[in-house]
C-alpha positions in Angstrom: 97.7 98.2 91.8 94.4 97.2 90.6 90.8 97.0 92.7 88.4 94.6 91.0 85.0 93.9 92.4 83.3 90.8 91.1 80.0 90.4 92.1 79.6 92.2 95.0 77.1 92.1 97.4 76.7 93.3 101.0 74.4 93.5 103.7 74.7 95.1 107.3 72.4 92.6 108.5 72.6 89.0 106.8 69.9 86.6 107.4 70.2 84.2 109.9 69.6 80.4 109.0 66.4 80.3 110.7 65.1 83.4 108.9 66.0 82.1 105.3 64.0 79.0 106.0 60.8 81.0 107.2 61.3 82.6 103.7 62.5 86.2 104.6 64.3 89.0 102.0 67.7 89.9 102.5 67.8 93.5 102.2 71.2 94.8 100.2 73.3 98.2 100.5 75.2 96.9 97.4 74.1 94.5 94.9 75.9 92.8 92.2 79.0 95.4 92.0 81.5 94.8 89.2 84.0 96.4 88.2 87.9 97.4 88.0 89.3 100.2 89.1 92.6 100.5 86.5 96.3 101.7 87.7 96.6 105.4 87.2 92.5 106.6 86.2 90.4 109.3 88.2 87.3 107.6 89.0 84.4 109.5 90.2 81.4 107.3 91.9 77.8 109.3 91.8 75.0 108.6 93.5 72.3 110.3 95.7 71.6 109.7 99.3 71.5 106.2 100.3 72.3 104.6 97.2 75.8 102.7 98.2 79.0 105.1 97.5 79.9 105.0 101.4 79.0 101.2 101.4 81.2 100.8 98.6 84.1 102.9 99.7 84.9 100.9 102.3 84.9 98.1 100.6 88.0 99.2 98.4 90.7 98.7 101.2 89.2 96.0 103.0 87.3 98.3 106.0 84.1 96.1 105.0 83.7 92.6 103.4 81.1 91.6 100.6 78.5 89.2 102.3 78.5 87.5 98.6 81.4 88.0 95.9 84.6 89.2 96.3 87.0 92.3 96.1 90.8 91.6 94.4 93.8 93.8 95.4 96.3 93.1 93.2 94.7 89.9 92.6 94.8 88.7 96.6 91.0 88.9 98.2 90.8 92.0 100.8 88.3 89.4 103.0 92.1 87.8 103.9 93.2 90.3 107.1 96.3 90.1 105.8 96.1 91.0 102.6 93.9 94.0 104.1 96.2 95.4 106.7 99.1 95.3 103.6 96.3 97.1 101.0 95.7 99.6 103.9 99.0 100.5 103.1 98.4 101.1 99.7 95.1 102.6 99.3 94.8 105.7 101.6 90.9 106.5 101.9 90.2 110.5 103.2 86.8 110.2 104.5 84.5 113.2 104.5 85.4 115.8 107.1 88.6 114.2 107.6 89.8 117.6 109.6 87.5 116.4 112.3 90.0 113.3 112.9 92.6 115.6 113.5 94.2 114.8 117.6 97.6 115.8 117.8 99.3 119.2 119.3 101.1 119.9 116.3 101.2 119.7 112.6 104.1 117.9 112.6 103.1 114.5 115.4 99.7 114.5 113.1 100.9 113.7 110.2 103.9 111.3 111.2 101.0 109.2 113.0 100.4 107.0 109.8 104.6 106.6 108.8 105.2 105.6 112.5 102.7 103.0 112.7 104.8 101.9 110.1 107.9 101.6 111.8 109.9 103.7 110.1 113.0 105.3 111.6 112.7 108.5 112.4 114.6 110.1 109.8 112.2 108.7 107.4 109.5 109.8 109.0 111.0 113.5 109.2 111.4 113.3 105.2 107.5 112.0 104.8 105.9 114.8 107.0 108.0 117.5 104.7 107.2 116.1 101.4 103.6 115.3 102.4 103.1 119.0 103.8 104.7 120.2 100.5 102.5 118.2 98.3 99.2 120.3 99.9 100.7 123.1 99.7 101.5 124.2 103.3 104.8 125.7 104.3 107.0 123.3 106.9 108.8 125.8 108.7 105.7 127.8 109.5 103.1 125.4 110.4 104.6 121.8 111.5 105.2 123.4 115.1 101.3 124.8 115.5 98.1 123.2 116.9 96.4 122.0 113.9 93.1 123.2 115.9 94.5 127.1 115.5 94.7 126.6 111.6 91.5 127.4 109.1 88.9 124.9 108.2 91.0 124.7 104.8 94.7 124.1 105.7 93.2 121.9 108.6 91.4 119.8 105.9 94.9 119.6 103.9 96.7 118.5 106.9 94.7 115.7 107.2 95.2 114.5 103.5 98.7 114.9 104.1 98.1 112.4 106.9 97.0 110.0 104.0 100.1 111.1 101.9 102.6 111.0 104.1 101.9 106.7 104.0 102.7 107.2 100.1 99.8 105.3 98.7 99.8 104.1 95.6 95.2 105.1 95.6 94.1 108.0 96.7 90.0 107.4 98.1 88.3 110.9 98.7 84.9 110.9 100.3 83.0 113.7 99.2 86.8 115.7 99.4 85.3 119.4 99.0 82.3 119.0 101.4 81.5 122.4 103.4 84.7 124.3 101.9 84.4 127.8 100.8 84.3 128.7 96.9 88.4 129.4 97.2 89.4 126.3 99.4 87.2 124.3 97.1 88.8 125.0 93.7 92.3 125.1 95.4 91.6 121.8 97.0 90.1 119.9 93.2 93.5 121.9 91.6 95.8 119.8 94.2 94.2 116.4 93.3 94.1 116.7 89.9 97.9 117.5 90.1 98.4 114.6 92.4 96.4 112.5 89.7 98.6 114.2 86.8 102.1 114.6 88.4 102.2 111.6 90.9 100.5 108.8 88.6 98.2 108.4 91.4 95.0 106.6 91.2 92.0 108.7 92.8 88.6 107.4 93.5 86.7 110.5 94.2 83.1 110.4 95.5 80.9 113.6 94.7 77.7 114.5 94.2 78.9 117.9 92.3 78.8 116.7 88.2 80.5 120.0 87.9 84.1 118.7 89.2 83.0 115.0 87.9 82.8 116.4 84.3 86.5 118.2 84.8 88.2 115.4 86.7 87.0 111.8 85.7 88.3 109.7 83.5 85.2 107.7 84.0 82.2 107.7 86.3 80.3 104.9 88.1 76.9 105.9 88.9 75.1 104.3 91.9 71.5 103.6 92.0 70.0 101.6 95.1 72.9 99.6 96.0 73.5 98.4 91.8 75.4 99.8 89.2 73.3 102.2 86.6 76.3 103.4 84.6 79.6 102.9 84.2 81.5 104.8 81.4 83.3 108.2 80.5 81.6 111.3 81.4 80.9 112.1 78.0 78.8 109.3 77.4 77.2 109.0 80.8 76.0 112.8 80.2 75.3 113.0 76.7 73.7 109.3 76.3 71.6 109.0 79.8 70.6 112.6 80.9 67.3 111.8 81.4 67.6 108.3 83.4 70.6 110.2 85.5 67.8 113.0 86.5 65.4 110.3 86.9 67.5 109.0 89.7 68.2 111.8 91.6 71.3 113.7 90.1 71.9 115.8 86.9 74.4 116.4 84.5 76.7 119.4 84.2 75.9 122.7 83.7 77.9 123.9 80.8 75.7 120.1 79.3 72.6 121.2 80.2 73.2 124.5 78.2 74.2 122.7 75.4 71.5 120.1 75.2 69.5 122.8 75.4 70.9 124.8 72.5 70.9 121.9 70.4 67.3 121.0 71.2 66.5 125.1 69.7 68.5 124.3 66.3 71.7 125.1 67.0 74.2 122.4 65.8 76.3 121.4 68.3 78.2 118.4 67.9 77.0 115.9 70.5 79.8 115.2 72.9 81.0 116.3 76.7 81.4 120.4 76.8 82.9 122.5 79.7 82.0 126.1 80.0 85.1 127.1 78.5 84.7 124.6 75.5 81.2 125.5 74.9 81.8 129.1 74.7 84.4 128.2 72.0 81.6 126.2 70.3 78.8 128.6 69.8 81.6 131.7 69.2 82.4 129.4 65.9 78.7 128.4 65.1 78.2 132.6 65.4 81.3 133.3 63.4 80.3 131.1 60.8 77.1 131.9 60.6 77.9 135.4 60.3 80.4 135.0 57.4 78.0 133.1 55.8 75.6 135.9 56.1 77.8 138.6 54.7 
């Protein structure tokens, strides 16, 4: 279901009447935010510190309201509790360091928390916990009876998410998803949402800082900048059209980019568009082969 923000603004401390007739400035975290989030995308949101991703994320499922404008869910506003509480539902948001939320004595009572606040029989809820465990990649029969607490940082991170899962959302929300993992535990944990994205149809929001995974994952990117939108567009146009404003701002653009822009500024003709190291390395390999043939 779709997410549409029109007009969006918020503050954590709107102005009283008295201090909009002695002429004070509301202060915004977010500031005029529109946009729609479509069924089925991966949608990264950039930003640095302070410029209103976390605002903003919890504005997709109702957990804040806009002071001004409004955000649609399905075309019904989120500022309705009702229409929240039933969007809750829908959109499961993983916050960072979700692992830290973790309460229950076992694997298994953790993640049925969510499908039993549901009020779904128990059989049900049995069937949930096993496909949600199996959709992170952690084995049922040996870890649904353990203390999430004895587990590594890792499997206790995926536990969590298969908390959010186990609900069956229809949007994923990750927060910064790969925050203080190790190298491993980090690509393994990007490869399992990007085959939730692929396999599941899911729509993913994904905050990150990292315009590594942003550049791999996104199908496009909204960049923050002081509580406003600065861009909002595929990664390949966001990094080959603004690389200097996004460095002006506080963030950069991908490495295997940088390279290229690089390359291209020296002579060498690279066609102007989005390249991954992999891809890149294809490029100049066929700007050198040609090059030599054309030498020979």
């Amino acid at each position: 279901m779709s997410i549409a923000f029109e007009q969006v603004s918020f503050s954590y401390t709107p102005l009283t009447k008295r201090q909009k007739k002695a002429g004070e400035v509301q202060r915004y975290a977010l500031r005029n935010v529109s946009f729609t989030l479509n069924d089925g995308e991966f949608l990264a949101i950039a930003g640095h510190t302070g410029s209103g991703k976390s605002t903003l994320v919890q504005h997709l499922n109702g957990l804040a309201n806009p002071t001004e404008g409004r955000v649609l869910w399905n075309g019904k506003d989120l500022a309705d509790r009702k229409n929240a509480t039933c969007a809750r539902g829908d959109i499961g948001v993983v916050f960072q360091y979700p692992e830290h939320q973790l309460f229950a004595e076992t694997v298994y009572e953790d993640v049925a928390f969510g499908p039993r606040n549901m009020g779904l029989p128990e059989n049900e809820v049995d069937s949930r916990i096993r496909e949600a465990l199996a959709d992170v990649h952690l084995d049922f029969d040996t870890l649904s009876e353990r203390s999430p607490f004895e587990l590594s940082g890792g499997q206790q991170r995926r536990v969590a998410f298969a908390g959010v899962l186990a609900m069956r959302p229809t949007t994923l929300v990750l927060d910064e998803p790969v925050a203080g993992l190790d190298p491993a535990s980090r690509a393994d944990f990007l490869d399992l949402i990007k085959q939730l994205h692929e396999q599941r149809n899911l729509t993913v929001v994904m905050v990150s800082h990292n315009m590594n995974d942003i550049a791999l994952l996104a199908d496009r990117m909204l960049v923050m900048h002081e509580g406003e939108v600065a861009f909002l567009g595929t990664p390949e146009k966001i990094f080959t059209k603004h690389a200097v404003e996004l460095r002006e701002i506080g963030l950069g653009i991908p490495h295997a980019q940088t390279l290229a822009n690089q390359l291209r500024a020296e002579g060498m003709p690279l066609p102007e568009k989005l390249y991954l190291p992999e891809s890149l390395a294809d490029e100049i390999a066929r700007i050198l082969g040609e090059s030599e043939a054309a030498q020979s």
